[in-house]
C-alpha positions in Angstrom: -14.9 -5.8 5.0 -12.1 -4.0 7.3 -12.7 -2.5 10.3 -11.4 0.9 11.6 -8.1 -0.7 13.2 -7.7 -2.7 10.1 -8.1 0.1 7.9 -5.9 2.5 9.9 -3.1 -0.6 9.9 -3.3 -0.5 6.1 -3.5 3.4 5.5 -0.5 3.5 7.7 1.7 0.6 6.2 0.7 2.8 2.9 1.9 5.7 4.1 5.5 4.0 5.1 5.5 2.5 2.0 5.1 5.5 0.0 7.7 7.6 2.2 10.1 4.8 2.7 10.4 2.4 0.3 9.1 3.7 -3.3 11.5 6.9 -3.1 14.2 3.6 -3.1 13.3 2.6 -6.4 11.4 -0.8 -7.2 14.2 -3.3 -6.0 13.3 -2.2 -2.7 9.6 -2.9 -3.0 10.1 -6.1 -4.7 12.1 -7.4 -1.7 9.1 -6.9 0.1 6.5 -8.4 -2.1 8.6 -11.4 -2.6 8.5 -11.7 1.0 4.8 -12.1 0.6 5.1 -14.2 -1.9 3.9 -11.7 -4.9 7.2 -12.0 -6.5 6.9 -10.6 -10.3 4.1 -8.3 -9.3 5.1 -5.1 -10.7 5.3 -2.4 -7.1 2.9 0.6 -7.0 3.7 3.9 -8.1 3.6 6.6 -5.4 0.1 7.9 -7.4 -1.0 4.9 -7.8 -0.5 4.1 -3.8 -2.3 7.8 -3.0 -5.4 6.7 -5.5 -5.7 3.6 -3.4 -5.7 5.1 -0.1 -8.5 7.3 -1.2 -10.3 4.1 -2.5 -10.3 2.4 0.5 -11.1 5.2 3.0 -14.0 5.9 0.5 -14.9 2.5 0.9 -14.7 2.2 4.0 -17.0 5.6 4.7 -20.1 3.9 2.5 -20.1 0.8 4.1 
């Protein structure tokens, strides 16, 4: 489980991501998850990145 720094580190990385790198288009992104080695994974769409956030703060609350 994440705790509250973790979770904030991630929300925020989300949030960067979603304002600075999916308006870019997907080459952008998959520069980034190649870097993570996650090449071929296909990026998040800006809903499906907002859907996520909720999921883990949710999570995060019923634990």
């Amino acid at each position: 489980m994440l705790d509250t720094r973790e979770l904030a580190t991630i929300l925020a990385a989300l949030l960067f991501w979603s304002e600075e790198i999916t308006p870019s288009g997907n080459n952008t992104a998959r520069h980034y998850l190649k870097s993570v080695r996650m090449a071929g994974i296909e990026p998040l769409t800006l809903v499906e990145i907002k859907r996520l956030c909720t999921r883990l703060r949710r999570s995060h609350r019923s634990s």
